[in-house]
PDB file of N, CA, C and O in Angstrom:
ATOM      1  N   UNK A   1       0.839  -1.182   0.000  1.00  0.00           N
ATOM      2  CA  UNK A   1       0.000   0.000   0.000  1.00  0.00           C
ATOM      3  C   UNK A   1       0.884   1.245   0.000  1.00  0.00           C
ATOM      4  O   UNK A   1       1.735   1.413   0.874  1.00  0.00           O
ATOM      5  N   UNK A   2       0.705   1.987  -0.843  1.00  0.00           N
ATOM      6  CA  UNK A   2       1.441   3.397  -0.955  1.00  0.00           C
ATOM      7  C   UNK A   2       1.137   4.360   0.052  1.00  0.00           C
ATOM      8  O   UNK A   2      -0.080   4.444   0.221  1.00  0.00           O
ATOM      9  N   UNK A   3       1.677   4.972   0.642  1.00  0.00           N
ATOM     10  CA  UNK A   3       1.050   6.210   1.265  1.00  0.00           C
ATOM     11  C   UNK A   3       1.507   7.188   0.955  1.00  0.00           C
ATOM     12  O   UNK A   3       2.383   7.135   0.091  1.00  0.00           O
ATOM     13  N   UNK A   4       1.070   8.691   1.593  1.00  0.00           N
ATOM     14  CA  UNK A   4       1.241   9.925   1.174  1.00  0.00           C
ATOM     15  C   UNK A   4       2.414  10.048   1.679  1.00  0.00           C
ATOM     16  O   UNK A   4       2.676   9.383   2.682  1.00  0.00           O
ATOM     17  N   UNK A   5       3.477  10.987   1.071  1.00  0.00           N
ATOM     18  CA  UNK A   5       4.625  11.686   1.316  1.00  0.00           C
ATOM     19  C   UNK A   5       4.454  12.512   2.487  1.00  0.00           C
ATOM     20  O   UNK A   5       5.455  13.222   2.584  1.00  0.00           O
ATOM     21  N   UNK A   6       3.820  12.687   3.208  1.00  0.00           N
ATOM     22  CA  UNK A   6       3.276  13.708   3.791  1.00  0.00           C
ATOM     23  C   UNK A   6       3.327  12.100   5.260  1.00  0.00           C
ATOM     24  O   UNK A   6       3.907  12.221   6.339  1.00  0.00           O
ATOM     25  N   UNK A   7       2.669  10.979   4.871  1.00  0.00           N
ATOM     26  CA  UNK A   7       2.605   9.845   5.876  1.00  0.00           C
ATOM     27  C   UNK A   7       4.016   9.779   6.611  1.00  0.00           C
ATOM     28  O   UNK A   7       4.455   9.960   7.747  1.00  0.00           O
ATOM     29  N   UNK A   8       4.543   9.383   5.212  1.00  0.00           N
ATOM     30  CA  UNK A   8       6.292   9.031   5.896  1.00  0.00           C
ATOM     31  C   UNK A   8       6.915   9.707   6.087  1.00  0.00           C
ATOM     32  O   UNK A   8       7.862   9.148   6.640  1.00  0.00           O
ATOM     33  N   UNK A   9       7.228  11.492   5.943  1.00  0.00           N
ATOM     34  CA  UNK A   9       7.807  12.127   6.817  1.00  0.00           C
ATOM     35  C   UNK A   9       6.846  12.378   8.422  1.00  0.00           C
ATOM     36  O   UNK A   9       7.350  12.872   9.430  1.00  0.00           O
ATOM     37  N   UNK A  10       5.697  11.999   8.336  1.00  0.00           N
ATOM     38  CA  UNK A  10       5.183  12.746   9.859  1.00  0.00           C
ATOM     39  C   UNK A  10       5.490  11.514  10.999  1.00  0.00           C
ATOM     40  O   UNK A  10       5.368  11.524  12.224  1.00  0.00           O
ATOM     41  N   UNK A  11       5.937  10.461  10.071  1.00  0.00           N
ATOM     42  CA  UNK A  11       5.327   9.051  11.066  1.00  0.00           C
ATOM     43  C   UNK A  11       6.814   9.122  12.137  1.00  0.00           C
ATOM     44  O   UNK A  11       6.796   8.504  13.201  1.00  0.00           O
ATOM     45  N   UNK A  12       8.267  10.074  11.644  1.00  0.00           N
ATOM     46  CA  UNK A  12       9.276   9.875  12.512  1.00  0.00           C
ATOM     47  C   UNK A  12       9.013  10.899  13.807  1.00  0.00           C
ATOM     48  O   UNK A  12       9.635  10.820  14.866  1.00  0.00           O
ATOM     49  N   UNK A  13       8.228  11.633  13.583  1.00  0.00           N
ATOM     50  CA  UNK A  13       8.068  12.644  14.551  1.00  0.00           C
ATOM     51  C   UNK A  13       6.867  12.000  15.638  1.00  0.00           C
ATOM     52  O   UNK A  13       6.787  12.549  16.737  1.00  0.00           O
ATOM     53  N   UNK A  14       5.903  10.797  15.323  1.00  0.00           N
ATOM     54  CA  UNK A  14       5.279   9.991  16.004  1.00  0.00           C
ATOM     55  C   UNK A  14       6.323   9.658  16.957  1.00  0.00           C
ATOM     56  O   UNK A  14       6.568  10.201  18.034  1.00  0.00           O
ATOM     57  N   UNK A  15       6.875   8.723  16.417  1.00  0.00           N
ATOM     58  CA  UNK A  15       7.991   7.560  16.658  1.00  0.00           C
ATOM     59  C   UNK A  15       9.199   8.420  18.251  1.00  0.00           C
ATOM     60  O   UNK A  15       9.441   7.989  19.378  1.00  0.00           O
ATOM     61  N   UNK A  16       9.674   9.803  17.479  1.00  0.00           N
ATOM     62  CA  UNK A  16      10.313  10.529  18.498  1.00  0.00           C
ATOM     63  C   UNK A  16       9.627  10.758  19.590  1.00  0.00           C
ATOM     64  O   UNK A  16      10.093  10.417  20.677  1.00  0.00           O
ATOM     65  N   UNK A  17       8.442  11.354  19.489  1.00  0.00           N
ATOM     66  CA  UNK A  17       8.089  11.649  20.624  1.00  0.00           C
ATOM     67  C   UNK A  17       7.313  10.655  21.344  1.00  0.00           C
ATOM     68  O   UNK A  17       6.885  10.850  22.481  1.00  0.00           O
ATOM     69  N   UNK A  18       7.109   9.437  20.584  1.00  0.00           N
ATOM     70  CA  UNK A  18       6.838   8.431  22.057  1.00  0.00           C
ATOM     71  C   UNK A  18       7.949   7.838  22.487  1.00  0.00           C
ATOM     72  O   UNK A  18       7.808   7.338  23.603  1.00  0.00           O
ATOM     73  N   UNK A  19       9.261   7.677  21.893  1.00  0.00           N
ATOM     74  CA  UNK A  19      10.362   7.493  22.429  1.00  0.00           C
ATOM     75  C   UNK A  19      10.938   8.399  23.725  1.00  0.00           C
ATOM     76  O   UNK A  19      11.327   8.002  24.824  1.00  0.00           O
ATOM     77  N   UNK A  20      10.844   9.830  23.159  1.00  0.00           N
ATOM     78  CA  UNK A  20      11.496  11.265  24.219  1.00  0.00           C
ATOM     79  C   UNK A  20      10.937  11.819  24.704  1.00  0.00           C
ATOM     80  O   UNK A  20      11.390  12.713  25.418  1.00  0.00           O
ATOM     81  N   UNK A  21       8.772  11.414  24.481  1.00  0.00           N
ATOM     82  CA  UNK A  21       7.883  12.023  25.341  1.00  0.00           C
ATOM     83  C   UNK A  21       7.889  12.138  26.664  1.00  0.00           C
ATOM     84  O   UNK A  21       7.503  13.125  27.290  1.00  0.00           O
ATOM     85  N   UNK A  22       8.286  11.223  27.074  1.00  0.00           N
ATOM     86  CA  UNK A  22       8.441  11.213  29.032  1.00  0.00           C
ATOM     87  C   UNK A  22       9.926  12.257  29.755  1.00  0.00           C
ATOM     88  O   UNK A  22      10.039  12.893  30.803  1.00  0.00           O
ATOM     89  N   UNK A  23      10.707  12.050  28.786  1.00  0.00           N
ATOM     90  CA  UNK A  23      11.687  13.246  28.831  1.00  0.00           C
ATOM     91  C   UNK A  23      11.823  14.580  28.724  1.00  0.00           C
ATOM     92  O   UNK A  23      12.831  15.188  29.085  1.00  0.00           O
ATOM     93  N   UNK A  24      10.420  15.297  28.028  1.00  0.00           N
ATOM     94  CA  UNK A  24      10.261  16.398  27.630  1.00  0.00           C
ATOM     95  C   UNK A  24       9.012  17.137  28.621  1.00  0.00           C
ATOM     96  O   UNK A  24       8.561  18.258  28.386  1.00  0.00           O
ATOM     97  N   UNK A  25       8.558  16.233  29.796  1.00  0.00           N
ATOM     98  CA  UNK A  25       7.519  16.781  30.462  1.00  0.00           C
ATOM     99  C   UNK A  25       7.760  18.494  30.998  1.00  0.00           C
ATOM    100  O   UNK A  25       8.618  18.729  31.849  1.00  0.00           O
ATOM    101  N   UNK A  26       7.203  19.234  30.603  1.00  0.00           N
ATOM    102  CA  UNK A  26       7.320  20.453  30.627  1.00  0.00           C
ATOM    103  C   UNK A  26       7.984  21.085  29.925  1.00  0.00           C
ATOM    104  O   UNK A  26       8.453  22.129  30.376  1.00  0.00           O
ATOM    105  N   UNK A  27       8.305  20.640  28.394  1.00  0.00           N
ATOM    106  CA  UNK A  27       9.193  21.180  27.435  1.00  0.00           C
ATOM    107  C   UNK A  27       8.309  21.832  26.171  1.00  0.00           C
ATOM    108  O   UNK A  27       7.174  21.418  25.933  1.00  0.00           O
ATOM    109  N   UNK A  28       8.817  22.683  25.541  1.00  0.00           N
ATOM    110  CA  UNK A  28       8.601  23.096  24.319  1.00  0.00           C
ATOM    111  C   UNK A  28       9.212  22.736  23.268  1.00  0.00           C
ATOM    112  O   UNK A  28      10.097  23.469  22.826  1.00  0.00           O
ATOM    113  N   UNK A  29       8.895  21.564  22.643  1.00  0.00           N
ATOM    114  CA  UNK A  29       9.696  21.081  21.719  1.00  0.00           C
ATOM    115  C   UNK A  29       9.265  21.726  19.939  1.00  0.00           C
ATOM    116  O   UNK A  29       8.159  22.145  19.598  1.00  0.00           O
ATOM    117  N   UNK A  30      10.350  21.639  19.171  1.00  0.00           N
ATOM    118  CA  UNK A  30       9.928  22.120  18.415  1.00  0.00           C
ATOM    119  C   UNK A  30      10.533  21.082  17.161  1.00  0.00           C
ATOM    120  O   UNK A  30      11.716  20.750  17.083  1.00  0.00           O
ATOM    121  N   UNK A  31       9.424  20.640  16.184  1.00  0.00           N
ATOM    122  CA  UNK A  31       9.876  19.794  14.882  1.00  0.00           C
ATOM    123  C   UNK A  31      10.465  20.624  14.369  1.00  0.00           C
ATOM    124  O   UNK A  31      10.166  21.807  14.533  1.00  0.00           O
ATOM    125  N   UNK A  32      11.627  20.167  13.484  1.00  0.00           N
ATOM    126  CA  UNK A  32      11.955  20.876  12.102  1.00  0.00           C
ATOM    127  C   UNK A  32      11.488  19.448  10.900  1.00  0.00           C
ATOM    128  O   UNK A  32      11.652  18.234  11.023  1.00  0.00           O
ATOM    129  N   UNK A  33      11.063  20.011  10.133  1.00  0.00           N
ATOM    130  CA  UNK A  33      10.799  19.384   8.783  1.00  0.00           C
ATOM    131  C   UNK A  33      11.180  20.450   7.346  1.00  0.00           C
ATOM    132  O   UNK A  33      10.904  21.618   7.071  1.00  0.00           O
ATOM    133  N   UNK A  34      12.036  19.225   6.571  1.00  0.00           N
ATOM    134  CA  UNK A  34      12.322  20.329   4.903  1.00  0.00           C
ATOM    135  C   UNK A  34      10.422  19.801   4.305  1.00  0.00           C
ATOM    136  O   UNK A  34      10.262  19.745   3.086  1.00  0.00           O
ATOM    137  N   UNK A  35       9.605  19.583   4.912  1.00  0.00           N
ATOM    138  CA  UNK A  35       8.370  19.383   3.993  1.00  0.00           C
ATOM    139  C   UNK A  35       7.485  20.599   4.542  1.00  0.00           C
ATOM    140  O   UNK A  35       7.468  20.736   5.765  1.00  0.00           O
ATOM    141  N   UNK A  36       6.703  21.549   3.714  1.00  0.00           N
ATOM    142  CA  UNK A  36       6.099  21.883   4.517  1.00  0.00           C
ATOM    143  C   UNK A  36       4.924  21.971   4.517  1.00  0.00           C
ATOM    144  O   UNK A  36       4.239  22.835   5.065  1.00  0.00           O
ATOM    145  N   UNK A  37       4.470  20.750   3.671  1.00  0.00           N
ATOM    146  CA  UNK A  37       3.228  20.425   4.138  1.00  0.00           C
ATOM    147  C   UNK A  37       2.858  19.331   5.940  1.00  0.00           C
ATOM    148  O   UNK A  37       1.974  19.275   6.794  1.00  0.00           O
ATOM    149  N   UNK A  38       3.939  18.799   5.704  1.00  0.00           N
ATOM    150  CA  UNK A  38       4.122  18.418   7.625  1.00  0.00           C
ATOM    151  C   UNK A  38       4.192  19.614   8.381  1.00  0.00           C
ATOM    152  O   UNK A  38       3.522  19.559   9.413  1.00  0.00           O
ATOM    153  N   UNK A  39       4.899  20.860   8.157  1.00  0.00           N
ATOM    154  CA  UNK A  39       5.138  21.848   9.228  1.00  0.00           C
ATOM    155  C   UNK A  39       4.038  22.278   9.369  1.00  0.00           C
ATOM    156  O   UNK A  39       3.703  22.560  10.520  1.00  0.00           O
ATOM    157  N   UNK A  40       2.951  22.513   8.124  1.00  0.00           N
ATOM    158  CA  UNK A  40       1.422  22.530   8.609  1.00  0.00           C
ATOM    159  C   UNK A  40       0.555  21.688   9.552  1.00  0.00           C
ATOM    160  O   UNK A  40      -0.099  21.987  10.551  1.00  0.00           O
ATOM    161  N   UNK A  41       0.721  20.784   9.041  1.00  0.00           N
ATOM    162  CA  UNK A  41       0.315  19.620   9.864  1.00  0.00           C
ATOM    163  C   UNK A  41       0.390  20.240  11.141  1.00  0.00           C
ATOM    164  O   UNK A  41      -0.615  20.509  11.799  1.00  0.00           O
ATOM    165  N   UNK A  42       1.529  20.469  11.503  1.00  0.00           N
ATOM    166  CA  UNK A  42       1.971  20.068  13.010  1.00  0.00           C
ATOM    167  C   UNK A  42       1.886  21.398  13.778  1.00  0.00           C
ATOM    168  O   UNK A  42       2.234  21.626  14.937  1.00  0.00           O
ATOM    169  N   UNK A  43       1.293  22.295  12.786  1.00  0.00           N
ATOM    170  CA  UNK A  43       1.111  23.812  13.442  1.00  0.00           C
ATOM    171  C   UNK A  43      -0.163  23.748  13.357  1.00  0.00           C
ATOM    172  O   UNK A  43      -0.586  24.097  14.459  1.00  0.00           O
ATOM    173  N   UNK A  44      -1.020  23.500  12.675  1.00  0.00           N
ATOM    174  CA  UNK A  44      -2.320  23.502  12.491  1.00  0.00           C
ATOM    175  C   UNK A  44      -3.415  22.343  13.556  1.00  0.00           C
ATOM    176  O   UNK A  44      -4.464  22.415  14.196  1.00  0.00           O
ATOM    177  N   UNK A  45      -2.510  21.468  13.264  1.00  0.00           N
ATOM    178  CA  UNK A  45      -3.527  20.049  14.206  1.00  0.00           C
ATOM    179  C   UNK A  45      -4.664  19.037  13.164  1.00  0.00           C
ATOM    180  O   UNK A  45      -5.225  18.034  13.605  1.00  0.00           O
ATOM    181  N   UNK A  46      -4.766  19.344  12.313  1.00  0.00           N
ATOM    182  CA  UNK A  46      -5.606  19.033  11.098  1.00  0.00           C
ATOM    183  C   UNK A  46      -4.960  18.868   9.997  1.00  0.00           C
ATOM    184  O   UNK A  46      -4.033  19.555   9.567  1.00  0.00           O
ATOM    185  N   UNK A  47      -5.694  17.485   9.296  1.00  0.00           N
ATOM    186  CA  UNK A  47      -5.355  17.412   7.827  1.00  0.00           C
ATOM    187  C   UNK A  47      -6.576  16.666   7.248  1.00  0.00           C
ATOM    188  O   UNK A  47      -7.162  15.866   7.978  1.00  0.00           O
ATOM    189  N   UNK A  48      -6.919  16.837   6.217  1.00  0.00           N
ATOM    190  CA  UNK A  48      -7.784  16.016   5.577  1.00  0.00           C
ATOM    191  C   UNK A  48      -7.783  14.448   5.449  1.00  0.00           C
ATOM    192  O   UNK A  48      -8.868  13.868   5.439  1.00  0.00           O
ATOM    193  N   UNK A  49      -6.683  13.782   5.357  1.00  0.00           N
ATOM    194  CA  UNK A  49      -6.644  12.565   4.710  1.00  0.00           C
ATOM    195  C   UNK A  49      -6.158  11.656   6.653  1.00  0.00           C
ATOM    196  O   UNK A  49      -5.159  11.703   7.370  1.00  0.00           O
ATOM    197  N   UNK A  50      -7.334  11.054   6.743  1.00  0.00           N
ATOM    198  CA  UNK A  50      -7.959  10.292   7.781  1.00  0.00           C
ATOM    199  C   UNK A  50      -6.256   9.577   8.966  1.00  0.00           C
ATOM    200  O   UNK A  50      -5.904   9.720  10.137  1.00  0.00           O
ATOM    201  N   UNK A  51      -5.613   8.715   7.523  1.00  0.00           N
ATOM    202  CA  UNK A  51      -4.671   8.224   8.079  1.00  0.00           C
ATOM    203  C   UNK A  51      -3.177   8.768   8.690  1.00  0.00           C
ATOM    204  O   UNK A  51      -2.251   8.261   9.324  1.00  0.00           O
ATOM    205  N   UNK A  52      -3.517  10.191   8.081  1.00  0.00           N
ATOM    206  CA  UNK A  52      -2.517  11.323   8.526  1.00  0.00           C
ATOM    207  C   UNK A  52      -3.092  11.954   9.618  1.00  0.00           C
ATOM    208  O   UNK A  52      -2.245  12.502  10.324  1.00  0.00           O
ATOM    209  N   UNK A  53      -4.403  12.088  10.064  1.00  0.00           N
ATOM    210  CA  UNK A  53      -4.795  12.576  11.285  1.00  0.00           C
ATOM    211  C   UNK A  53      -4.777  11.145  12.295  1.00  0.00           C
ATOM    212  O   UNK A  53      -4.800  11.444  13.489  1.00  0.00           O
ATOM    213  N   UNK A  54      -4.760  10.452  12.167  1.00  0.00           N
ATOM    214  CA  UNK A  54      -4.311   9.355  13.303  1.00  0.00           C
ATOM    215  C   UNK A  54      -2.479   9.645  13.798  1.00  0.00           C
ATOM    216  O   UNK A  54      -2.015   9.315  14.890  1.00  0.00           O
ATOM    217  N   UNK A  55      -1.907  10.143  12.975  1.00  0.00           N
ATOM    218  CA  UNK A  55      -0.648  10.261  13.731  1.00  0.00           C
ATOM    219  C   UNK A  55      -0.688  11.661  14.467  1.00  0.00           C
ATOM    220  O   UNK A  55      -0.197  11.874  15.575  1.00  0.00           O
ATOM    221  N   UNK A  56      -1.321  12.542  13.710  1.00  0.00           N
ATOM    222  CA  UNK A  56      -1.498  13.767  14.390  1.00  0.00           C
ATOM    223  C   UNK A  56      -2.266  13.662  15.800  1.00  0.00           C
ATOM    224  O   UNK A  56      -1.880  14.524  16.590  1.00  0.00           O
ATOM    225  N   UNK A  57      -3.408  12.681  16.372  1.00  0.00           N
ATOM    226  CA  UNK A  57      -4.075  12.342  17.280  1.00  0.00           C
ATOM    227  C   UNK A  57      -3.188  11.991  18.078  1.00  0.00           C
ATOM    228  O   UNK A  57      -3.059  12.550  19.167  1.00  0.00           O
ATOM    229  N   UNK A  58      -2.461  11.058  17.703  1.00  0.00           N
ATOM    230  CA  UNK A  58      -1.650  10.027  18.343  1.00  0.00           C
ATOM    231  C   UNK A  58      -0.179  11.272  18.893  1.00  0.00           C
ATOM    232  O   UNK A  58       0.099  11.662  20.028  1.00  0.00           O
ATOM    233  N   UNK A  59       0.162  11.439  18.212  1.00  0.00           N
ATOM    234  CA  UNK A  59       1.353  13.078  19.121  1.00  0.00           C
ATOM    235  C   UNK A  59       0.496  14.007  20.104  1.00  0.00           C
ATOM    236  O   UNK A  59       0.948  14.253  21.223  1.00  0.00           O
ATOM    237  N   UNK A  60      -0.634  14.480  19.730  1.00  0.00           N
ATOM    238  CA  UNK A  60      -1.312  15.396  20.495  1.00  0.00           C
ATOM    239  C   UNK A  60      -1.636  14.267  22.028  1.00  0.00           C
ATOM    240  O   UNK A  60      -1.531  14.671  23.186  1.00  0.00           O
ATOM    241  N   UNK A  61      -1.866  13.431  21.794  1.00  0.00           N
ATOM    242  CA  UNK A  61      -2.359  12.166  22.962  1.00  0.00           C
ATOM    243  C   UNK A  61      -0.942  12.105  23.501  1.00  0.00           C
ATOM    244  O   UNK A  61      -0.950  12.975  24.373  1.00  0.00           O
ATOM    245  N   UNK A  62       0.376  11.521  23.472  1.00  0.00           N
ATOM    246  CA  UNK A  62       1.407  12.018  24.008  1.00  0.00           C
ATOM    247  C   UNK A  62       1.878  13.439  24.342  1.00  0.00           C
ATOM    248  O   UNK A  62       2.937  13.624  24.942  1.00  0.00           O
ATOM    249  N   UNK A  63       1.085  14.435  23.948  1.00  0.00           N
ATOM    250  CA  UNK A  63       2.100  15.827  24.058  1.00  0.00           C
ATOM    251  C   UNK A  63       0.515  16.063  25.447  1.00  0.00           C
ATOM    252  O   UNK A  63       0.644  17.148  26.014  1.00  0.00           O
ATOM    253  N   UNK A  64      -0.649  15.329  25.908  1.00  0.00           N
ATOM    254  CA  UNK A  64      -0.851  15.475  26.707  1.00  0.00           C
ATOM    255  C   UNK A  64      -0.813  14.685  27.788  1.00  0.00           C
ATOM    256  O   UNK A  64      -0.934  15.223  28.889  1.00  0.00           O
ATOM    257  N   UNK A  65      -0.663  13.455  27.712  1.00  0.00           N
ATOM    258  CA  UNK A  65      -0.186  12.497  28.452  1.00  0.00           C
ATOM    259  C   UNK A  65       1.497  12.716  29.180  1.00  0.00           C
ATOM    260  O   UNK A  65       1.716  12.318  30.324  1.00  0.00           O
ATOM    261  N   UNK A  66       2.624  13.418  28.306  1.00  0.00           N
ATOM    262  CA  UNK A  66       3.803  14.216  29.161  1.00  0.00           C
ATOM    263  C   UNK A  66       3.694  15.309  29.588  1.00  0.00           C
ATOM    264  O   UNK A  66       4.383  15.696  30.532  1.00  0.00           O
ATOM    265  N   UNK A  67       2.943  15.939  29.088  1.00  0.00           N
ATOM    266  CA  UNK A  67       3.284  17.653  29.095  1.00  0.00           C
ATOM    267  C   UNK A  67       3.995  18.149  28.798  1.00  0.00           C
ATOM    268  O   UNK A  67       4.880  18.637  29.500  1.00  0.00           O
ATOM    269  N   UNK A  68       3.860  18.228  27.430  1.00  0.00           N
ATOM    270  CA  UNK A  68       4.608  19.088  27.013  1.00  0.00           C
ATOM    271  C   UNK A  68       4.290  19.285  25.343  1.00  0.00           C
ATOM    272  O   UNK A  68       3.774  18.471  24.577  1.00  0.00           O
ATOM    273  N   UNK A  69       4.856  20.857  25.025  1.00  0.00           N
ATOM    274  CA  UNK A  69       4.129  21.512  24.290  1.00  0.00           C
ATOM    275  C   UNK A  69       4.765  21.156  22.595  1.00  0.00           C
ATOM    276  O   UNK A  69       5.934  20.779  22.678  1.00  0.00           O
ATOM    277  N   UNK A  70       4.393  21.187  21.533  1.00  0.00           N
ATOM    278  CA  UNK A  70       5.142  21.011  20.689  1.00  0.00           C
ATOM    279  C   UNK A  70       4.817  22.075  19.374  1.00  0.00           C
ATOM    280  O   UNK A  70       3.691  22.558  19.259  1.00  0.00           O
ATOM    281  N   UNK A  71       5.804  22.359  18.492  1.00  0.00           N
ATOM    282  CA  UNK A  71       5.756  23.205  17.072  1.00  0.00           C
ATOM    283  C   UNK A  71       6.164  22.646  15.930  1.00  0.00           C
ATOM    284  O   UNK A  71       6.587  21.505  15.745  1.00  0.00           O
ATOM    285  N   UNK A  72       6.009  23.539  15.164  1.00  0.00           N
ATOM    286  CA  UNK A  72       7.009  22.698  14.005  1.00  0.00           C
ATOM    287  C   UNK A  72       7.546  24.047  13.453  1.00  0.00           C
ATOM    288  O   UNK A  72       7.242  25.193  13.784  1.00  0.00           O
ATOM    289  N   UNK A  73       8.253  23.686  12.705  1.00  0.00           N
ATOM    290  CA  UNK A  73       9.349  24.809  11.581  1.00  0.00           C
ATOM    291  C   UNK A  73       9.577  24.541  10.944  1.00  0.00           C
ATOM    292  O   UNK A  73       9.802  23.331  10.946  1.00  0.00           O
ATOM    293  N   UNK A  74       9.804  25.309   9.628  1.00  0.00           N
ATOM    294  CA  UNK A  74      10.284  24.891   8.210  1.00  0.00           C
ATOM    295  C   UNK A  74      12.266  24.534   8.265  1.00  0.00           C
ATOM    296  O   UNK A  74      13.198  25.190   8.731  1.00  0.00           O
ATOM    297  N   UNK A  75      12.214  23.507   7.710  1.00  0.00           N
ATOM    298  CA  UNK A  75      14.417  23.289   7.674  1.00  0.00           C
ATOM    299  C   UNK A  75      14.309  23.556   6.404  1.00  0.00           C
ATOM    300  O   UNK A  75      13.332  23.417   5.668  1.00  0.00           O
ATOM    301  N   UNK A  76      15.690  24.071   6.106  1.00  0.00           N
ATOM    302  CA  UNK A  76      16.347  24.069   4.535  1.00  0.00           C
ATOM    303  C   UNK A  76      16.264  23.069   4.035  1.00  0.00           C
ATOM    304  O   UNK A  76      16.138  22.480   5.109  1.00  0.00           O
ATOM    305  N   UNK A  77      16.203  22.073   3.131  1.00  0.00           N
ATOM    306  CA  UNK A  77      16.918  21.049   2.630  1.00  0.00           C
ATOM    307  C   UNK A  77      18.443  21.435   2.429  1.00  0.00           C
ATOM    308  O   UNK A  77      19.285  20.690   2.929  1.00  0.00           O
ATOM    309  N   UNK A  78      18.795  22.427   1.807  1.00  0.00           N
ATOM    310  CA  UNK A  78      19.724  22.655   1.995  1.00  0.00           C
ATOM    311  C   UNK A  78      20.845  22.554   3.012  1.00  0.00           C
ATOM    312  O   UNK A  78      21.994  22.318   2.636  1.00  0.00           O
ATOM    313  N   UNK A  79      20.579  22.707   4.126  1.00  0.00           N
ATOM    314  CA  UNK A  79      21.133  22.326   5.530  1.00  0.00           C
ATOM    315  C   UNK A  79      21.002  20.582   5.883  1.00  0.00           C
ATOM    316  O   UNK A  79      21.702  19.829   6.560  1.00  0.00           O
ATOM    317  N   UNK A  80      20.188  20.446   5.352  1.00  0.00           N
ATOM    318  CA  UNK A  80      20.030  18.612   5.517  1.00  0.00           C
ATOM    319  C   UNK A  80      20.616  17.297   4.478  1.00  0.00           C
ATOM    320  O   UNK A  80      19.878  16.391   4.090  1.00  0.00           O
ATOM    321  N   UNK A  81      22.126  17.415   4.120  1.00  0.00           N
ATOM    322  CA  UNK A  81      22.499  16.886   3.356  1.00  0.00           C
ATOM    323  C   UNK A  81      22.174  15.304   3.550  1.00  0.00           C
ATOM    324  O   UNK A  81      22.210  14.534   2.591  1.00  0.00           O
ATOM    325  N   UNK A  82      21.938  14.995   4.523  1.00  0.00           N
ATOM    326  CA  UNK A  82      21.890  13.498   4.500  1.00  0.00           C
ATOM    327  C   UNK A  82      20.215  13.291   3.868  1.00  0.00           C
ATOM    328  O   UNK A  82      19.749  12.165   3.699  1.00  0.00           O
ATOM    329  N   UNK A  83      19.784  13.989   3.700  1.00  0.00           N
ATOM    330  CA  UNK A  83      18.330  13.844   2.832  1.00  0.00           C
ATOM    331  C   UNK A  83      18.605  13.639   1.958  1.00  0.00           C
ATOM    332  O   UNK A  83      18.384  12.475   1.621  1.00  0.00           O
ATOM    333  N   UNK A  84      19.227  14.479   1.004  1.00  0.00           N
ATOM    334  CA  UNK A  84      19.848  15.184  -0.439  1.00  0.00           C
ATOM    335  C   UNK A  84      20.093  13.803  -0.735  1.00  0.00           C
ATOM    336  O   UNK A  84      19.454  13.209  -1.604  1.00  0.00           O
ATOM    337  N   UNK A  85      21.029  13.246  -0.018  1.00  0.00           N
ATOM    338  CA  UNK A  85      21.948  12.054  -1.200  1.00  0.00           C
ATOM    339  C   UNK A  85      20.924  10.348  -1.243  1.00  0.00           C
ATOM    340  O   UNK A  85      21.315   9.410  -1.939  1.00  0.00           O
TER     341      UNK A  85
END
């Protein structure tokens, strides 16, 4: 099954923060992503396509279960060579 480009960059930022969620209780963490249709995502709280709002549920359910707050930001690609190659 294919998914959206938009799936497989958001699903590492799942993955982080149930890994570093209990570490960040009272933190302001902030994503960087070179996509920025994820940096929406993750500033907004909403997306249309069902299986991309289950990961968005699923971070917001950890970012209240630790406490702690989260953003996102646009990265260069440019600055992210290990993408590039």
């Amino acid at each position: 099954m294919k998914r959206a480009i938009e799936y497989n960059k958001l699903f590492p930022f799942v993955v982080t923060a149930y890994v570093w969620g209990p570490f960040w209780s009272s933190k302001r963490v902030n994503f960087l992503s070179d996509n920025s249709s994820v940096v929406e995502i993750l500033r907004s709280g909403t997306w249309r396509a069902p299986t991309i709002m289950s990961l968005v549920c699923y971070i917001c359910l950890l970012a209240a279960r630790h406490s702690f707050c989260s953003n996102a930001s646009p990265f260069s690609r440019k600055c992210n060579p290990i993408a590039n190659s």
